[in-house]
C-alpha positions in Angstrom: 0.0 0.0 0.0 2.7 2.2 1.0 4.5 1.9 -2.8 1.0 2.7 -4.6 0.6 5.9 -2.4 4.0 6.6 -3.3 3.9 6.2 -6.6 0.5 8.3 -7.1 2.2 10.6 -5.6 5.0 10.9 -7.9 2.7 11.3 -10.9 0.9 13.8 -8.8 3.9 15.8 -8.6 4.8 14.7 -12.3 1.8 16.3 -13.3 2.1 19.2 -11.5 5.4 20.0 -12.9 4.5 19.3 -16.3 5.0 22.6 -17.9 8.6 23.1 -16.9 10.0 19.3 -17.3 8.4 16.3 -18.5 9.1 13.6 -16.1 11.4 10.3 -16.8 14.6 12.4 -17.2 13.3 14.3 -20.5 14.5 17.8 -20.9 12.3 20.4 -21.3 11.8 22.6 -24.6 15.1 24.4 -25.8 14.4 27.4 -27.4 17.0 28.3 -30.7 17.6 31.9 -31.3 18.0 32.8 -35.6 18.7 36.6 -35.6 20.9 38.7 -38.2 20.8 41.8 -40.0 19.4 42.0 -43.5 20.9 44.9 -46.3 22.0 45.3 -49.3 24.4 48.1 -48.3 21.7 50.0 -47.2 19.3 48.2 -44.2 15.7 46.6 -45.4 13.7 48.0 -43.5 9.5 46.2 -43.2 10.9 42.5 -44.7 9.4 39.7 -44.1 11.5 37.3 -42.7 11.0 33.4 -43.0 13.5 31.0 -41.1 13.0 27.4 -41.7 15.3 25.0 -40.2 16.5 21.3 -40.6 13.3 20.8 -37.6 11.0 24.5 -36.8 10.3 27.3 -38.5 8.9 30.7 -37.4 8.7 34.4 -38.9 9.5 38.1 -38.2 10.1 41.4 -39.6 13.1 43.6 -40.0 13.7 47.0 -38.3 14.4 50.1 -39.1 18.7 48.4 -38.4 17.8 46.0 -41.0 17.7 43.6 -37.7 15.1 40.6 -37.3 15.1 37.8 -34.2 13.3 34.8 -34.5 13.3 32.3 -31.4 12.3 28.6 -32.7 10.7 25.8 -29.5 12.9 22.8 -30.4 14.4 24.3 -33.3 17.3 22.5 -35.4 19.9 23.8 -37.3 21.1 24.8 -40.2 18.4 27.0 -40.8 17.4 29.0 -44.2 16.4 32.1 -43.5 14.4 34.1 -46.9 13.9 37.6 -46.5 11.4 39.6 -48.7 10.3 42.5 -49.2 8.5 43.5 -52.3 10.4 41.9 -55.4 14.0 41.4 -53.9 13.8 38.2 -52.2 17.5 37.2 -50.4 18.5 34.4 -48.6 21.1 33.1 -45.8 22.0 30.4 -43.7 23.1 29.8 -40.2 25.3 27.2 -38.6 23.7 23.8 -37.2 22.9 23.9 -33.6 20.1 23.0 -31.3 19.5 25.6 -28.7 21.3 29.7 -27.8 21.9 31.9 -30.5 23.3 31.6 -34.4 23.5 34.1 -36.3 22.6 34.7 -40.3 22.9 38.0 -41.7 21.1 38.8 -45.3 22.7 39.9 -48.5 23.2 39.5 -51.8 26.6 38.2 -50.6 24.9 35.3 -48.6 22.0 35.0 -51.4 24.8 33.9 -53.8 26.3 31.3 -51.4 23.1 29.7 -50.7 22.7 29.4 -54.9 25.9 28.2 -54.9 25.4 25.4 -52.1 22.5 24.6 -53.9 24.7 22.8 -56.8 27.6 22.2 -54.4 25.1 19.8 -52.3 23.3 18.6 -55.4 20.3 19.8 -53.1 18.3 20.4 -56.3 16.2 23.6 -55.0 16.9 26.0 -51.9 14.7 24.2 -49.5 17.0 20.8 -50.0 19.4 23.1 -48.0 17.3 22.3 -44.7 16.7 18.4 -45.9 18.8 16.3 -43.7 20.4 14.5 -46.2 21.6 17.4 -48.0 21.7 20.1 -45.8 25.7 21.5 -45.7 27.7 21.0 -42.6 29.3 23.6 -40.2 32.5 23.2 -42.0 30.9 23.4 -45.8 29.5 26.8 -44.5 32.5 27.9 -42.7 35.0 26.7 -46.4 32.3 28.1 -48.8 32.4 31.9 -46.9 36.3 31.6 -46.6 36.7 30.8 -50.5 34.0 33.6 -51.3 35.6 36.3 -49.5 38.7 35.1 -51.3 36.7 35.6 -54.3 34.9 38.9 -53.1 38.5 40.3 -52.5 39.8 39.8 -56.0 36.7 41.9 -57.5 37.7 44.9 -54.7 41.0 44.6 -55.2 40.9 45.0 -59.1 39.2 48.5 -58.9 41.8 49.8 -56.2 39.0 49.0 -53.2 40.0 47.7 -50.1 39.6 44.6 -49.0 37.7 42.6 -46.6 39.7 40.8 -43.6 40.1 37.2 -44.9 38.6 36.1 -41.9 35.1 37.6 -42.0 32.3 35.6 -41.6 30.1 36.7 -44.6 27.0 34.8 -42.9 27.6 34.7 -38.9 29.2 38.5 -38.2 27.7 38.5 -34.9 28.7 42.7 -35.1 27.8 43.2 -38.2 26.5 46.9 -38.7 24.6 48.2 -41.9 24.2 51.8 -43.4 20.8 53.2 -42.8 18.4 55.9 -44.3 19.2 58.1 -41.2 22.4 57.2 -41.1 24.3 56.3 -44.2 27.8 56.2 -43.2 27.6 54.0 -40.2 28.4 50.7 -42.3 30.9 48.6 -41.2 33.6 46.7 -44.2 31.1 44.8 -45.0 28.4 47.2 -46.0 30.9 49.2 -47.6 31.9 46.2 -50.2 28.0 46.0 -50.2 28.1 49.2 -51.6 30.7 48.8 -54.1 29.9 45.7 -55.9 25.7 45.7 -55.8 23.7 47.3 -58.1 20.3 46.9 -56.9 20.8 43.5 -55.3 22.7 42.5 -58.1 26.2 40.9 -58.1 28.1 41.8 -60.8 27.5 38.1 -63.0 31.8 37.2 -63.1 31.2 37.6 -59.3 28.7 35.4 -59.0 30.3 32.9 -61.4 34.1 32.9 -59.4 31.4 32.4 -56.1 29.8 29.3 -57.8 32.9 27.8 -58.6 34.9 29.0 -55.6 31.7 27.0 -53.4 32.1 24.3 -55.7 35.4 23.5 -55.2 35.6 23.9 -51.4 32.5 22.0 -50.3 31.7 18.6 -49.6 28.7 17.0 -52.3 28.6 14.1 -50.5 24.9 13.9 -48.2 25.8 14.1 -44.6 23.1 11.2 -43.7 21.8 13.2 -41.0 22.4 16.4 -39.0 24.5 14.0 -36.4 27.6 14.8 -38.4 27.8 18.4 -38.0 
């Protein structure tokens, strides 16, 4: 008699609780955190923002900063994030992790390494990014945005611009700081390269060739089997 009283006890107590922890040992939901800035050398302001990860999606809007946050119960990296707002339509990718913060800034430099994952991951269509099978590693993003700023560096460098450290992260710059309407010259290197080499949203097209190739050459096609090997 003892061990049944005990035991409705516990589920009592299981029940009670059931919002913070599920009994058993389970953990409880783990939020994951997709935020960035979105620009095209000068901040989108009013996108709509779509992130849609490997498991969870969710929405927001960018501000005036070009900024957006969007926090995902359970979410599962790598996630796609598509921003639009009227007919541009640009897309980025963060790195795979399960719960904190990853960030995925927006431009026409990250649109054109999502296109060229696309083919380097014989994913087939944008969306086959955030499949599993297909999706690219931690290390295919970190390669791909190493060989493109590579790339990104010849085109400044040819018209007597300055270049951007070889280390920036083209998709994860935690810092990364666009111009605004209000204030124009607040961009950071980034921006600044933004504002040299897009017309519109446009890459100039022997840019966005040298990307594809560079992406092509530096990333694994091979299907990861599974977001275990990230």
């Amino acid at each position: 008699m003892k061990a049944i009283n005990k035991k409705l006890g516990l589920l009592a107590i299981c029940a009670g609780a059931l919002t913070l922890v599920a009994c058993g040992g389970d953990s409880a939901t783990v939020p994951l955190t997709v935020r960035g800035v979105v620009a095209t050398g000068l901040a989108i302001e009013g996108g709509s923002v779509v992130v849609d990860c490997v498991s969870g999606t969710g929405t927001a809007p960018t501000l005036a900063n070009g900024s957006y946050s969007v926090t995902i119960q359970n979410g599962q990296g790598p996630c796609l994030v598509t921003v639009t707002k009227g007919a541009v339509v640009l897309r980025s990718m963060s790195l795979q992790t399960t719960s904190g913060t990853a960030v995925a800034n927006v431009t026409p430099f990250s649109n054109a390494i999502v296109n060229a994952l696309v083919t380097a991951k014989g994913a087939g269509t944008v969306s086959g990014l955030i499949n599993s099978a297909t999706a690219p590693s931690n290390s295919d993003l970190t390669a791909a945005v190493s060989a493109v700023v590579a790339q990104i560096n010849v085109a400044l460098i040819a018209q007597s611009q300055p270049p951007l450290d070889p280390n920036t992260d083209l998709l994860g710059k935690a810092d990364y700081v666009a111009a605004t309407t209000a204030s124009p010259g607040i961009g950071d290197a980034v921006d600044k390269a933004l504002d040299f080499l897009v017309t519109g949203t446009t890459l100039p097209p022997t840019l966005v060739t040298a990307i594809n190739q560079a992406t092509d050459t530096v990333v694994d096609p091979t299907p990861t089997g599974g977001t275990g090997g990230f």
